[in-house]
N, C-alpha and C positions, 0 to 999 in steps of 0.2 A: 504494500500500500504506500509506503514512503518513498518508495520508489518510481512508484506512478505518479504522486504528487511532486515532486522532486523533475522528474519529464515535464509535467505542465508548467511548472513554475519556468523552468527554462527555457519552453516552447512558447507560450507567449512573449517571454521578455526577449525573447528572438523576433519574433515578428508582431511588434507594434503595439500598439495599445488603444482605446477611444478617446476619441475629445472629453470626453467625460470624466476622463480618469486623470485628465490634467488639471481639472481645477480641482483636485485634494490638494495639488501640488505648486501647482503657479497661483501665485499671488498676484491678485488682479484689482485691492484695494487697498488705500495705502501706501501708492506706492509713486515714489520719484525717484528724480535723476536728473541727467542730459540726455540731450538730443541731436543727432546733425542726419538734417533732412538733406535727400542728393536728389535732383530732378532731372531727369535727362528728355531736352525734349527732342523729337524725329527731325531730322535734318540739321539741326545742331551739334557742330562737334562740342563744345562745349559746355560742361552742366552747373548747373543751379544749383550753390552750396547755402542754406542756411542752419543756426543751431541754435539752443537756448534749452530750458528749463521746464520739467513737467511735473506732474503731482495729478494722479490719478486715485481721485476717492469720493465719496461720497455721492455716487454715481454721475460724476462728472469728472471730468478730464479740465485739469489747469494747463496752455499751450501758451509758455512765454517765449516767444521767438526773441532772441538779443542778437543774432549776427545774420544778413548785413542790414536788416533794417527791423530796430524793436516795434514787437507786436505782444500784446498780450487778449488771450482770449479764451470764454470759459464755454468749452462744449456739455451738454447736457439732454436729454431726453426731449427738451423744450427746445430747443435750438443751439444758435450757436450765439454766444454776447459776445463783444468787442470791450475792454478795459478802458473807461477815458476816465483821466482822472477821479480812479477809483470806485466809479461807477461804470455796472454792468449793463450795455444797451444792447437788446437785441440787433442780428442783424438780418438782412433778406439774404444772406448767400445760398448760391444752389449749392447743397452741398446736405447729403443723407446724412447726418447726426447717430438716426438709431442703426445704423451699420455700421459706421465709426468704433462707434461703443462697442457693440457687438464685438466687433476685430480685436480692439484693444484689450478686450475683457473677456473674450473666448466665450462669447456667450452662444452656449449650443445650440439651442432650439433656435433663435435667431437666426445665427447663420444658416443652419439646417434649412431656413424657408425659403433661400435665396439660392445656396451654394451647395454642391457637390462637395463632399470633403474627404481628403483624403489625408492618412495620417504616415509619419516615417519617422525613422530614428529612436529615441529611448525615452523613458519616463527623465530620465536624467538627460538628456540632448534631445529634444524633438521639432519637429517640423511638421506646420500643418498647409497645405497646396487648397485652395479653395476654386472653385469653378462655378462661373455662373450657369442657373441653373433659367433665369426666368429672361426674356428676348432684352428688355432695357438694361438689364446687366452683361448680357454679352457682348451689346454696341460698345459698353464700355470697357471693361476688363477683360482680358484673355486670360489672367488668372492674382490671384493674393497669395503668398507666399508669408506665414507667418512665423516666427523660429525662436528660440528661447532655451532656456532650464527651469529655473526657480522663477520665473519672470520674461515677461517679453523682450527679446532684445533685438529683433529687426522684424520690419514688415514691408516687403516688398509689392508694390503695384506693377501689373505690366498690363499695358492698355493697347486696346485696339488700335489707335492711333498711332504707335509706336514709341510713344511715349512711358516712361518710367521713373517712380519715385520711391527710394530708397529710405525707411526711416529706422534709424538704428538707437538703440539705447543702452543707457549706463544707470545702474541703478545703486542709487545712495546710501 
């Protein structure tokens, strides 16, 4: 019997695990850092570097960009506010909020409703590939590529357009 259990134990930690089983593990509240965002856009050889400061809690995301032009803004279920002197004003950007969240915070059933998912590497190194699943998300993305341990530490966009943005973290 120990031996059978002993087989499974090493047969799945061989081959993968669910998204489910990362958030016993990754820490999705609570949590800051840095950031340097890389944007490459199609026909550019050139990319778009900026970095700055995050804080992801209270089911919102803190995005203080400081380099090369300070931005500060607070994403949240309700949208996205802009920081002006210390007041929080919404704003109109086209921009999905609750799939943001979702991504940054590996929220299953969310992405489940949108994305194909597909999982690699270890409880301890993993990697998760997302695939749109519904037609306005394939105009956009060809795929999310999201990677971590204990915490997110890159999310890669790659978009139909041929465009790509790279956002990588360091956690404090």
């Amino acid at each position: 019997m120990r031996k059978i259990a002993l087989f499974l134990a090493i047969f799945i930690s061989c081959f993968g695990y669910e998204l489910g089983e990362l958030k016993n593990i990754v820490k999705t509240d609570g949590v800051s850092g840095n950031f340097t965002q890389t944007k490459s856009l199609a026909g550019f050889n050139k990319s778009i570097k900026s970095s700055g400061e995050f804080k992801l809690e209270k089911g919102g995301l803190y995005w203080d960009t400081l380099e090369p032009v300070v931005s500060k803004v607070f994403i949240n279920k309700d949208g996205i506010f802009k920081n002006e002197n210390g007041k929080l004003e919404k704003t109109s950007a086209n921009f999905d909020e609750k799939l943001f969240l979702a991504i940054i915070s590996l929220d299953e059933s969310e992405l489940r409703k949108e994305f194909d998912i597909k999982t690699s590497g270890s409880l301890k190194e993993w990697s998760i590939e997302l695939s749109p699943k519904n037609l306005l998300f394939k105009q956009i993305f060809k795929s999310i590529k999201i990677s971590g341990d204990k915490a997110v530490k890159k999310i890669e966009l790659d978009e139909v357009s041929g465009d790509k943005t790279i956002n990588e973290f360091s956690i404090k």
